[in-house]
VOKEMAR-223577 format. One record per residue: x, y, z of N, C-alpha, C in turn. Coordinates in steps of 0.05 Angstrom, whole numbers, plus 5000, padded with zeros to 4 digits. Layout:
XYZXYZXYZ...
//
This chain:
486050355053487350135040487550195010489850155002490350144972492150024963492050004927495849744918496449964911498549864905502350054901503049714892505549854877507349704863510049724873511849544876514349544902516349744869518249884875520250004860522549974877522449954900524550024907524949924939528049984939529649884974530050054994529250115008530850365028532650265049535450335045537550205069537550365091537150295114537150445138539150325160541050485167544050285183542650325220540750505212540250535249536550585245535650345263532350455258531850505287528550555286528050585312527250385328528050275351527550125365524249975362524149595352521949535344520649525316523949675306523449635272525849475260527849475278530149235275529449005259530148985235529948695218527048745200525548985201523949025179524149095162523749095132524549225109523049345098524649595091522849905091522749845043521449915036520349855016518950064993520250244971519050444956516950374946514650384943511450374933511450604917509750494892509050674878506150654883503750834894500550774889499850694859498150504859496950544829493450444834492250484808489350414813489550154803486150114805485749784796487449764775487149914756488049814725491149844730493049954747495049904744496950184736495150474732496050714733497350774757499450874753501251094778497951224781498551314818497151494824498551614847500051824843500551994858504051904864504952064886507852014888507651764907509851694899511851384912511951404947511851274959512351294993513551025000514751105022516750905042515050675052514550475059512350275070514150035081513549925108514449735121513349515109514649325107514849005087513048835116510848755118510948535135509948335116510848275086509848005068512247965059514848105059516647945040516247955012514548244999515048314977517848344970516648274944519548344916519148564905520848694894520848914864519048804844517948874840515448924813512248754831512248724844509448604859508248854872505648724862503548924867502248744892501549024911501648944944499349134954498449124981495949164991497849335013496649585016497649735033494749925059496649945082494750095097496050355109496250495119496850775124495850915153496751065157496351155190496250965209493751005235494350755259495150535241492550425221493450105211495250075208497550225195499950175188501550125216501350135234503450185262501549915273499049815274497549625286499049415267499749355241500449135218503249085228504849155253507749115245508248875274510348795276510348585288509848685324511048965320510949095345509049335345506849355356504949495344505749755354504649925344505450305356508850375349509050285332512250365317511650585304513450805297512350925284513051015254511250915240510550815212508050905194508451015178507151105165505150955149505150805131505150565114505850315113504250085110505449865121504049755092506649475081505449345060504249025085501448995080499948805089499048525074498948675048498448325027500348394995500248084995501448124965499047994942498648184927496548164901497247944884495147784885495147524857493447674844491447794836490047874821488148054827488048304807485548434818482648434785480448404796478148324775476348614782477748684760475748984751473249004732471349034737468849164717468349364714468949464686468649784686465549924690463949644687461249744691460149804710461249654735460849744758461950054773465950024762465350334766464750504761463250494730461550704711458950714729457150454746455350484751455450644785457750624802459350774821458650944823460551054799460951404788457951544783455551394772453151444768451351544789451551344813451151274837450451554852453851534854455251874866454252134862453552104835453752394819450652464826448552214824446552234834445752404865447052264879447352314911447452604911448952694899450552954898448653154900447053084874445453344865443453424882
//
């Protein structure tokens, strides 16, 4: 699970059977704070996002389990749309701490 930010429309005149009437949707990933992270991907709409909303996404099975017809095949599925996300940098400083610990 991760947010992306909507950019974009993808028009498709022929889908595959079970995706009829879904709208396919450009995502950009970004982190909490709102950084691009990584390249843009295609993602099935099941919220009725807009362009510029930041949205909750899932990927592999979840993505094909989130659609109205489950086992479609779909890569990415947008699942929620973001009112807010509440970041503490202390916590992921204290995370990152955590980790690095484990590690050694």
């Amino acid at each position: 699970m991760f947010l992306g930010r909507v950019i974009g429309t993808v028009v498709a005149t022929r889908k595959y059977e079970g995706l009829e009437g879904v709208r396919l949707l450009v995502v950009q990933p970004v982190t909490a704070l709102g950084d691009d992270k990584g390249a843009p991907l295609v993602a099935a709409d099941t919220t009725q996002a807009g362009p510029g909303e930041l949205v909750h996404l899932v990927t592999s099975r979840e993505a094909a389990l989130a659609m109205p017809e489950t086992f479609v095949p779909v890569d990415a599925a947008i699942v929620g749309i973001v009112d807010a996300v509440n970041h503490d940098p202390r916590l992921a400083q204290a995370r990152i701490q955590a980790q690095t610990q484990v590690t050694r």
